[in-house]
C-alpha positions as CSV (number, residue, x, y, z in Angstrom):
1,X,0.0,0.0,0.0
2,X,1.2,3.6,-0.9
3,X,2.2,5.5,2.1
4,X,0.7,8.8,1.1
5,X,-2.9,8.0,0.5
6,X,-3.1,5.8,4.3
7,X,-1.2,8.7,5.6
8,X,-4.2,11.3,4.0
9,X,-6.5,9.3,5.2
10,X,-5.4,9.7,9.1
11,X,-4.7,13.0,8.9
12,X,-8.7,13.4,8.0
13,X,-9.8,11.1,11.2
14,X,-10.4,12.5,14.8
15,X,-8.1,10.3,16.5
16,X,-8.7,9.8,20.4
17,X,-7.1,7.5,23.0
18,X,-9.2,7.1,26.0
19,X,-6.5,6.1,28.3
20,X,-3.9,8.0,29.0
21,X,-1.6,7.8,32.3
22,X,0.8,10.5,33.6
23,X,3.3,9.9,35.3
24,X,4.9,11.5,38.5
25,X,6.0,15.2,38.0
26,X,3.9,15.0,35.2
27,X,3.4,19.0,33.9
28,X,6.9,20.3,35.9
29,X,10.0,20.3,34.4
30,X,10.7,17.0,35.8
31,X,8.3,16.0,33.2
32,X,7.3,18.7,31.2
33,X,4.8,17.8,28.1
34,X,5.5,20.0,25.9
35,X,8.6,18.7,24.7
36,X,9.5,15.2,23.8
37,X,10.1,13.4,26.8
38,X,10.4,9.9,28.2
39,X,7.3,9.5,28.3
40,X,4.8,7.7,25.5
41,X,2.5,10.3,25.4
42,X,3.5,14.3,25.2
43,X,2.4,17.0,23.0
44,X,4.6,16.7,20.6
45,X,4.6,12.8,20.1
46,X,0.9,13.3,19.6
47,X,1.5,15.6,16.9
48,X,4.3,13.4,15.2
49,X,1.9,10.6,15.6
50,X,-1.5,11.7,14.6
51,X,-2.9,11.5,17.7
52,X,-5.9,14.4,17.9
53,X,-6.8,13.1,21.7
54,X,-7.0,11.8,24.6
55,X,-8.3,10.8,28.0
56,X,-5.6,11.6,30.5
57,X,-6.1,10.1,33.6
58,X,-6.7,10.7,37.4
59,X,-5.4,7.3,38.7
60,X,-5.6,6.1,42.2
61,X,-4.3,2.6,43.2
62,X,-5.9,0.3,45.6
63,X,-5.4,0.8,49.0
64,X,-7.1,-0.4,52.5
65,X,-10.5,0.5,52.8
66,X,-10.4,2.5,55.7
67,X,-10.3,6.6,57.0
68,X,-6.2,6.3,56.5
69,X,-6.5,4.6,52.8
70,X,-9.2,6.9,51.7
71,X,-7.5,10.4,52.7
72,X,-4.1,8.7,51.4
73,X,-6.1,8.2,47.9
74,X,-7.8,11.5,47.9
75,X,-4.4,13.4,47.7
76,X,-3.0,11.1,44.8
77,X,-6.3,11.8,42.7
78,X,-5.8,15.6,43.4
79,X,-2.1,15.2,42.8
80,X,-3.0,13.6,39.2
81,X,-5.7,15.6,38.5
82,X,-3.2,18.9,38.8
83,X,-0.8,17.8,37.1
84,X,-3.0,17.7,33.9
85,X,-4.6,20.8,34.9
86,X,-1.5,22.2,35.2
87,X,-0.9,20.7,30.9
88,X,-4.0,22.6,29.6
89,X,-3.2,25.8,31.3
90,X,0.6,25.6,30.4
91,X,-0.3,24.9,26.9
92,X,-3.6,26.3,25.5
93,X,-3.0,27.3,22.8
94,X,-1.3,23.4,21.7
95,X,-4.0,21.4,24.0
96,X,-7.6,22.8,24.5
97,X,-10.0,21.1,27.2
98,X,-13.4,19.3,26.0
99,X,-16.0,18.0,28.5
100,X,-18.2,17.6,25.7
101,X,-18.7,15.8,21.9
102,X,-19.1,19.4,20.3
103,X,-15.7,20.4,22.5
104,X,-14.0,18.1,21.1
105,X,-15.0,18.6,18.1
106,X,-14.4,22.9,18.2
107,X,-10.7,22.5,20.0
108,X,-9.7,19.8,16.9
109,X,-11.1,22.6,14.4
110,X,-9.2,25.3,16.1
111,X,-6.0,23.2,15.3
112,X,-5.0,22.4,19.3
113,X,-4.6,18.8,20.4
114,X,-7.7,17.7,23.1
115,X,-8.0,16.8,26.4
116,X,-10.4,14.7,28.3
117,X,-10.4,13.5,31.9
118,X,-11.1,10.0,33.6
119,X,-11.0,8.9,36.9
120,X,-9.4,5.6,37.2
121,X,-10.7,3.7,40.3
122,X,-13.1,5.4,42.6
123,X,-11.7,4.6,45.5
124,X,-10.4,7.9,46.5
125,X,-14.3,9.1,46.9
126,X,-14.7,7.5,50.0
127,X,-17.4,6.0,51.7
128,X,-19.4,8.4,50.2
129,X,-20.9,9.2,46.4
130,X,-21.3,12.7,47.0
131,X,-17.8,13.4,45.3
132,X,-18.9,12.3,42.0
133,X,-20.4,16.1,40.8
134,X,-17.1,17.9,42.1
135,X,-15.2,15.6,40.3
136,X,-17.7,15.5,37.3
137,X,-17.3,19.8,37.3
138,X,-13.5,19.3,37.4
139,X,-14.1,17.7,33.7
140,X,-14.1,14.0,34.5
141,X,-16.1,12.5,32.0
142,X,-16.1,8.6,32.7
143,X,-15.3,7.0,35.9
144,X,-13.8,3.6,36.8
145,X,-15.5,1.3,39.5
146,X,-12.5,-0.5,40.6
147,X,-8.7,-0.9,40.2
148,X,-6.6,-4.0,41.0
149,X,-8.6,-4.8,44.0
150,X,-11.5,-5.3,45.3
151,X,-12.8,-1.5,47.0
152,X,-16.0,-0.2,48.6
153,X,-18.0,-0.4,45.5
154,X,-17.2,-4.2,44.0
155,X,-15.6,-6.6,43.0
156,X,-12.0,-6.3,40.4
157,X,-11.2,-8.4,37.8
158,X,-7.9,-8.9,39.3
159,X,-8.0,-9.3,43.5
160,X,-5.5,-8.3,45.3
161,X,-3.7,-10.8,47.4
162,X,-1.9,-8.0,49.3
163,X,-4.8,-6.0,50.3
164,X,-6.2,-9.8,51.3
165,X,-9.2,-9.9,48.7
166,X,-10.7,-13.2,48.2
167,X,-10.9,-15.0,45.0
168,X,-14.3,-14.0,44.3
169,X,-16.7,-11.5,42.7
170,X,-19.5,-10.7,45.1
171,X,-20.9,-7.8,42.5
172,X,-22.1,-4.5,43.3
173,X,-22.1,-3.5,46.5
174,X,-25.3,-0.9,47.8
175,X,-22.2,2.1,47.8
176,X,-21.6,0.8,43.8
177,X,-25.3,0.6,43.4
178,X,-25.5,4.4,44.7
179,X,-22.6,5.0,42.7
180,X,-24.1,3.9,39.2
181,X,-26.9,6.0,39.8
182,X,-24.6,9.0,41.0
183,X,-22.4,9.0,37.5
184,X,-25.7,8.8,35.5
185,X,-26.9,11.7,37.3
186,X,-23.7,13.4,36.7
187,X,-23.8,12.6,32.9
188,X,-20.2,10.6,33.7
189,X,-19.6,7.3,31.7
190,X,-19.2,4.1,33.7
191,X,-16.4,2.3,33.0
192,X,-16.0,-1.5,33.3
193,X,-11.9,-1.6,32.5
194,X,-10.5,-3.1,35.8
195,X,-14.0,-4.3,37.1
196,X,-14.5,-8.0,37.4
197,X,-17.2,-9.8,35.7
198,X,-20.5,-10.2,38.2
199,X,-19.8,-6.8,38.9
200,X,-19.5,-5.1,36.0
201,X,-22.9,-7.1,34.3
202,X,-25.0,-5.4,37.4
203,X,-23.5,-2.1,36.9
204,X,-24.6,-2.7,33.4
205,X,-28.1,-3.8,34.5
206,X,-28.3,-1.1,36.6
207,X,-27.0,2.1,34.7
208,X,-29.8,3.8,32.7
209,X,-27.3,5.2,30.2
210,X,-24.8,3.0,27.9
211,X,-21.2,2.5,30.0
212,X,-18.2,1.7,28.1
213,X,-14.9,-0.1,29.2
214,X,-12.3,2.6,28.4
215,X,-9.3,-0.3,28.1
216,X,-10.0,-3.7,27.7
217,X,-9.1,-6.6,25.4
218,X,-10.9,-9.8,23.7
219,X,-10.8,-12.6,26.4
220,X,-11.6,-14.9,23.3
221,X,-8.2,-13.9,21.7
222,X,-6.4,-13.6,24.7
223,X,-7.6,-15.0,27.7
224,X,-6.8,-12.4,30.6
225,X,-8.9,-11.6,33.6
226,X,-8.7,-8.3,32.7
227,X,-10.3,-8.6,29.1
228,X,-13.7,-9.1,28.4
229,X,-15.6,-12.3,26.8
230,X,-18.2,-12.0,24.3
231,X,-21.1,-12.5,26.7
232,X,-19.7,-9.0,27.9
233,X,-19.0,-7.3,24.9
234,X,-22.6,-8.0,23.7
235,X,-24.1,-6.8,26.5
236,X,-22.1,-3.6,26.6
237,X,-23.0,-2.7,22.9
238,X,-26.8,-3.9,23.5
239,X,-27.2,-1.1,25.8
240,X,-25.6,1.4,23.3
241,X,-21.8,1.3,24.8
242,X,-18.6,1.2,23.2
243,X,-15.6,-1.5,24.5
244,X,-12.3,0.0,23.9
245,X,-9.7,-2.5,22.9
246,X,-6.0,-2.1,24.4
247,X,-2.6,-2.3,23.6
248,X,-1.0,-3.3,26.4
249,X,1.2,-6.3,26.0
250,X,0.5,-8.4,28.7
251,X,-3.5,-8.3,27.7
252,X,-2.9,-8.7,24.3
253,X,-0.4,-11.7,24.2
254,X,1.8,-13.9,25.5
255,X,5.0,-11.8,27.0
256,X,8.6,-13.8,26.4
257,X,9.3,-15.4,29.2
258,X,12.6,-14.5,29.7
259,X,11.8,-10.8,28.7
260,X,9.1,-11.1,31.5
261,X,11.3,-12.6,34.0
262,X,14.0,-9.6,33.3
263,X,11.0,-7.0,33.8
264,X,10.2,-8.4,37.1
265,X,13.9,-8.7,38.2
266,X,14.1,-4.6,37.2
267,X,10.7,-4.0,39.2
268,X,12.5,-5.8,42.6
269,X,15.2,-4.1,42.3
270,X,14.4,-0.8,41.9
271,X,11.3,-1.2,44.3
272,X,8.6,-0.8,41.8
273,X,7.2,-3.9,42.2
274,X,3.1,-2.1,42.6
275,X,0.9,0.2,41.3
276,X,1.5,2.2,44.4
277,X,4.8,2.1,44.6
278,X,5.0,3.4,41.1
279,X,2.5,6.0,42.1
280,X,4.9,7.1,44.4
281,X,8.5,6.5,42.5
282,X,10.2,10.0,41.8
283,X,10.9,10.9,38.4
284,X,14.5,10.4,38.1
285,X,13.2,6.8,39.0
286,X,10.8,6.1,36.4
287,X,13.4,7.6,34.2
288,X,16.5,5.0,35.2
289,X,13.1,2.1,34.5
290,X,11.9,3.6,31.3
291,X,15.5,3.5,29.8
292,X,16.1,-0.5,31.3
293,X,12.7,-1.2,30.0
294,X,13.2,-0.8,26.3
295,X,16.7,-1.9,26.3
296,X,14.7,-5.8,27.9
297,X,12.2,-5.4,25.2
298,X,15.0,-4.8,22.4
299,X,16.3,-8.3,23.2
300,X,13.5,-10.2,23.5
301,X,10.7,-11.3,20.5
302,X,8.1,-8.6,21.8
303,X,3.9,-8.9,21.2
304,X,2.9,-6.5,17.8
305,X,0.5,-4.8,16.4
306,X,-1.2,-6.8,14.1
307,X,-1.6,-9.0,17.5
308,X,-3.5,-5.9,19.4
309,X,-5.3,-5.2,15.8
310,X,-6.5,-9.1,16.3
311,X,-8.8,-8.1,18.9
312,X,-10.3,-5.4,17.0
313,X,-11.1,-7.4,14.5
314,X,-12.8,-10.1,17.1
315,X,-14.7,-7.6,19.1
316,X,-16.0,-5.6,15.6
317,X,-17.5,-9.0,14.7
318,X,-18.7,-10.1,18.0
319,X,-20.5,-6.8,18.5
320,X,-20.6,-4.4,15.1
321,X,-18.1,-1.7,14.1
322,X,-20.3,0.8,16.1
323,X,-19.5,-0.8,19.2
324,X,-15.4,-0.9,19.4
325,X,-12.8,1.7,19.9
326,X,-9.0,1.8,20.7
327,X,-6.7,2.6,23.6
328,X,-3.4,2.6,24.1
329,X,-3.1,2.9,28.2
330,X,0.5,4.9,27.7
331,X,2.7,5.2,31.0
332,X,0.4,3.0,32.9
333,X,2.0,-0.2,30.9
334,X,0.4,-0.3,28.0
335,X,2.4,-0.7,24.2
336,X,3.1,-3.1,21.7
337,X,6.0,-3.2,19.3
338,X,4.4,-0.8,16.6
339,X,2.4,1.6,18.3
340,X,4.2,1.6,22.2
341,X,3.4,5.3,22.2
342,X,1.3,8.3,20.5
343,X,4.1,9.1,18.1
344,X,3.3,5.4,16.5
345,X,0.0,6.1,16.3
346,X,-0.4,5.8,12.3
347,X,0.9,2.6,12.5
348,X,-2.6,1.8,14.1
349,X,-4.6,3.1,11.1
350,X,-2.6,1.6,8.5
351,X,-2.8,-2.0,9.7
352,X,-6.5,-1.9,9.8
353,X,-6.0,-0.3,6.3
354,X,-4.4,-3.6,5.3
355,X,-6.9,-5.5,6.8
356,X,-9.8,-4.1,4.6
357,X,-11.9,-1.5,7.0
358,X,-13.3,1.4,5.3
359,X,-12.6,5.2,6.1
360,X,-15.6,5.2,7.7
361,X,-15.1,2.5,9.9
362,X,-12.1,4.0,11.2
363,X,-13.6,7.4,12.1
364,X,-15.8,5.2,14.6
365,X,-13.1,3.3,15.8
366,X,-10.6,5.9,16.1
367,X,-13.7,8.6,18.1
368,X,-17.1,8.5,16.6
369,X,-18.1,6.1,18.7
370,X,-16.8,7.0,22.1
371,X,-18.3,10.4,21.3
372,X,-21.3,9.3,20.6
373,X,-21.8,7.5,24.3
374,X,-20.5,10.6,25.7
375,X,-23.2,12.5,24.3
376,X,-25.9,9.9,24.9
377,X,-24.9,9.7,28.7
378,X,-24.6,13.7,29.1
379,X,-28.4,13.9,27.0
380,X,-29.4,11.5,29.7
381,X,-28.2,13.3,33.0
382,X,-30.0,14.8,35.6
């Protein structure tokens, strides 16, 4: 295939990723995203890659579910949450903020890069829902039920052995009940990425508006806790929703062994061995891991592409075209070899190219769709 005309053809989509970590110091000039940095995602990688979008997100991980835990999580969702605050107001006139479908759609005309907000894991609200409209005014615009652990609202995909979780999905609890009914009202999406099965069906059951799951693979192409089966995708595009598939490695395919065993052996030693701990890691940190990382990936046979681009095509038969989109979950562990950050991100559109979708298709893939559930769920507030 000609370069030029799969190149035109991306350059005319609106291309949004709906996850989007950032990483400590994100938005100081420890790491300052408006130059190319070490991380995957910045505003100029964006830009080299085609990437129009994205969700960046408030992350929290799971800790115990008590007074202590709760204020603990509170600060590191305010701590995320400012530094991409602190992004759109360094940058407006490369990165405009949307909190709706028509914003995204006026800040991609105006020629700036967009950003959304999610809330990964709720956890930091509490034992309380009331914090769902603050959060929902800040410009969150879909929120996560759970992390790895079980929390206060239900049951994750993947429990937490450290935090002493059983082995078991008990659904819902009445807090996540009040919770679906909270982010409705708010006009925030649910998301089922992270949420284990039982639980996520009844937040589906119970949610009057469509939910998505903002970063999620096939379970029938890669069998993962964290990726959905078909029962699920069906039921998330029969109410109206939209199941993003994910590049992360470890969800998409089988990881080298050896390169595995390597990454764990960097994680021990440099004490990054959790989603907390990496929470907490300082910059210079991150920066000595990044740089180990890629060299263990360089020597090992490493999952690709087409792989990811497999689910796609799974979960667009399972459930329709209308019904799938694409994330890449950059600096929270996601990449494959061939699009492992948002300057690769035409690499994305030219393999489903090859594989025979239409222009059209990829528009709904690549944003059409997620912004069609965010307007449904907004039109349904209240």
């Amino acid at each position: 295939m000609l370069e030029d005309k799969p190149r035109a053809i991306h350059d005319r989509l609106l291309t949004i990723d709906t996850h989007i970590d950032t990483g400590a110091g994100f938005a100081t000039p420890a790491l300052d995203p408006g130059g190319f940095t070490r991380a995957q995602v910045d505003l100029p990688s964006m830009r080299a890659g085609g990437l129009d979008a994205g969700f960046f997100i408030v992350y929290t991980g799971q800790g115990p579910l008590n007074k202590a835990g709760y204020a603990e999580a509170r600060q590191a969702a305010e701590d995320k949450y400012r530094g991409i605050e602190r992004m759109l107001r360094g940058y407006p006139e490369r990165i405009g903020m949307a909190r709706t479908a028509a914003d995204v759609r006026a800040v991609a005309t105006s020629g700036r890069l967009v950003g959304l907000i999610g809330m990964e894991n709720a956890y930091p609200l509490g034992e309380s829902v009331e914090g769902v409209q603050m959060w929902a005014d800040r410009g969150v615009r879909y929120i996560s039920f759970t992390h790895f652990g079980h929390n206060q609202f239900g049951a994750s995909s993947n429990p937490s052995t450290a935090n002493g979780d059983q082995n078991h999905d008990a659904g819902l609890s009445e807090l996540g009940r009040a919770l679906v009914r909270a982010c409705n009202d708010a006009g925030v999406m649910i998301d089922l990425s992270h949420v284990g099965r039982r639980t996520g069906l009844e937040a589906l059951e119970q949610s009057r508006a469509p939910v998505i799951a903002s970063h999620s693979g096939a379970k029938a192409v890669y069998d993962n806790p964290r990726n959905l089966d078909d029962a699920q995708l069906q039921a998330i595009a029969g109410a109206g929703g939209v199941a993003q598939m994910v590049a992360f490695r470890s969800y998409v395919g089988d990881v080298d062994p050896a390169a595995g065993r390597a990454l764990m052996a960097l994680r021990t030693r440099l004490g990054l061995n959790s989603g907390a701990a990496f929470q907490k890691a300082s910059p210079s940190l991150l920066a000595e891991y990044a740089v180990e990382r890629t060299q263990i990936r360089a020597e090992h046979p490493d999952v690709t592409l087409a792989q990811f681009v497999d689910h796609v095509d799974h979960a667009v038969k399972v459930v329709g075209i209308d019904h799938v989109g694409l994330a890449g979950d950059f600096d929270g562990g996601g990449g494959v070899q061939g699009w492992d950050g948002a300057d690769e991100t035409f690499n994305v559109t030219r393999e489903l190219l090859t594989r025979g979708y239409k222009e059209a298709d990829l528009a709904k893939l690549w944003g059409e769709n997620i912004l069609r559930v965010m307007d449904t769920v907004q039109s349904m507030a209240g």
